[in-house]
C-alpha positions in Angstrom: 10.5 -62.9 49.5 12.6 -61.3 46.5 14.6 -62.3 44.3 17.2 -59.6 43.0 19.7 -60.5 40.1 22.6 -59.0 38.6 25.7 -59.4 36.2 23.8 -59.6 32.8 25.5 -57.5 29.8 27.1 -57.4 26.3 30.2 -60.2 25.9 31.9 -60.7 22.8 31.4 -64.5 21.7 34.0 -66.4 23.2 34.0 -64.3 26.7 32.8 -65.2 30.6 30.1 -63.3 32.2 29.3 -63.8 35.8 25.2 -63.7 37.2 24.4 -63.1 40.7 20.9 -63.4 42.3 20.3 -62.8 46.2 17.1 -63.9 48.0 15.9 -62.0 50.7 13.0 -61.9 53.1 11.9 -64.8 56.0 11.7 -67.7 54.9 12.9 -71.0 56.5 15.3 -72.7 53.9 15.7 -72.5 50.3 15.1 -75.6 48.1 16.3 -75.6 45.0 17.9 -72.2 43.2 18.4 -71.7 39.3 18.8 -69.9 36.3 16.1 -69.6 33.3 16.3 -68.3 30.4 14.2 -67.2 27.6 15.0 -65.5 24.2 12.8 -63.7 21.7 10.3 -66.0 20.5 11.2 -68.7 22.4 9.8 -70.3 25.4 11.7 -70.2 28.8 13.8 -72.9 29.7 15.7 -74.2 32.4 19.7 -73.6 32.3 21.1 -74.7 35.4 20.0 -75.5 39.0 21.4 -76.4 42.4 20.2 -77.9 45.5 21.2 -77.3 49.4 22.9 -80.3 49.0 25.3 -78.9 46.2 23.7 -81.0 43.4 23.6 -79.3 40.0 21.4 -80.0 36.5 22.7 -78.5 33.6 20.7 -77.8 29.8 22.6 -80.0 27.4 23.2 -77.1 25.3 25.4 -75.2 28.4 27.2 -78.4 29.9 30.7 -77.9 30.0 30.7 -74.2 30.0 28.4 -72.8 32.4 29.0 -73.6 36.3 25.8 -73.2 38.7 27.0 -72.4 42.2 25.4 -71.0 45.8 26.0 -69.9 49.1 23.9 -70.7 51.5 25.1 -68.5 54.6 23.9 -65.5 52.3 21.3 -66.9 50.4 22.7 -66.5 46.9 23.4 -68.3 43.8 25.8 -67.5 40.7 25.7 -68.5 36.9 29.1 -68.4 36.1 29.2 -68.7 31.8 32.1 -68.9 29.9 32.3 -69.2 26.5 29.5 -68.0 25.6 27.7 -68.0 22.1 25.0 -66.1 20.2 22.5 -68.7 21.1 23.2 -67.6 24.7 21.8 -64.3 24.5 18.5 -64.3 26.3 16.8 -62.7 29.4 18.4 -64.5 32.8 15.8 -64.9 35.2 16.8 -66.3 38.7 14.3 -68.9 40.5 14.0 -70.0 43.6 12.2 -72.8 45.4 11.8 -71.8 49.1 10.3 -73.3 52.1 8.1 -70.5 54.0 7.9 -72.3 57.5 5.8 -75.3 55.7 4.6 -73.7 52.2 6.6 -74.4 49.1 6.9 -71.1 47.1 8.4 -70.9 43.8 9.9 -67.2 43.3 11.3 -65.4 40.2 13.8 -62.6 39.7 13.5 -60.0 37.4 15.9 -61.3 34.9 18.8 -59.7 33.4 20.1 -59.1 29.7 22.8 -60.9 28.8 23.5 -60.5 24.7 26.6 -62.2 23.1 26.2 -60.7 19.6 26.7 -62.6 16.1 
């Protein structure tokens, strides 16, 4: 199974950026898909996740401007982040919680930049 993100970059505080992560490989369903993050001396943390069922978590510090969406038919989940602020700027890693025919699997992308400058 891999995990393969995209749509990190350099926004201007104030603008939208849009992530992408696709999973691929055999596997029987997909869990639970999200969106890490971690900047430079900080730990990783959680910034948004969705179940199959549609149900979303957020980080306080991203509610009302980022929006955690997926589609299951092609196995992919987006980080859609508007607004966006200096404190955003981190490495995005895509997760993934996946069901390998009766093993639970936890798999990470390779994360992607995204920088919104002071």
């Amino acid at each position: 199974v891999q995990l393969q993100a995209s749509g990190g970059g350099l926004v201007q505080p104030g603008g939208s950026l849009r992530l992408s992560c696709a999973a691929s490989g055999t596997f029987f369903s997909i869990n639970v898909m999200g969106w890490y993050r971690q900047a430079p001396g900080k730990q990783r943390e959680l910034v948004a996740a969705i179940t199959s069922g549609g149900r979303t978590n957020y980080a306080d510090s991203v509610k009302g401007r980022f929006t955690t969406s997926r589609d299951n038919a092609k196995n992919m989940v987006y980080l859609q982040m508007n607004s966006l602020k200096p404190e955003d700027t981190a490495v995005y890693y895509c997760n993934a919680v996946i069901n390998e025919f009766g093993y639970i699997k936890t798999y990470w992308g390779q994360g992607t930049q995204v920088t919104s400058p002071a």
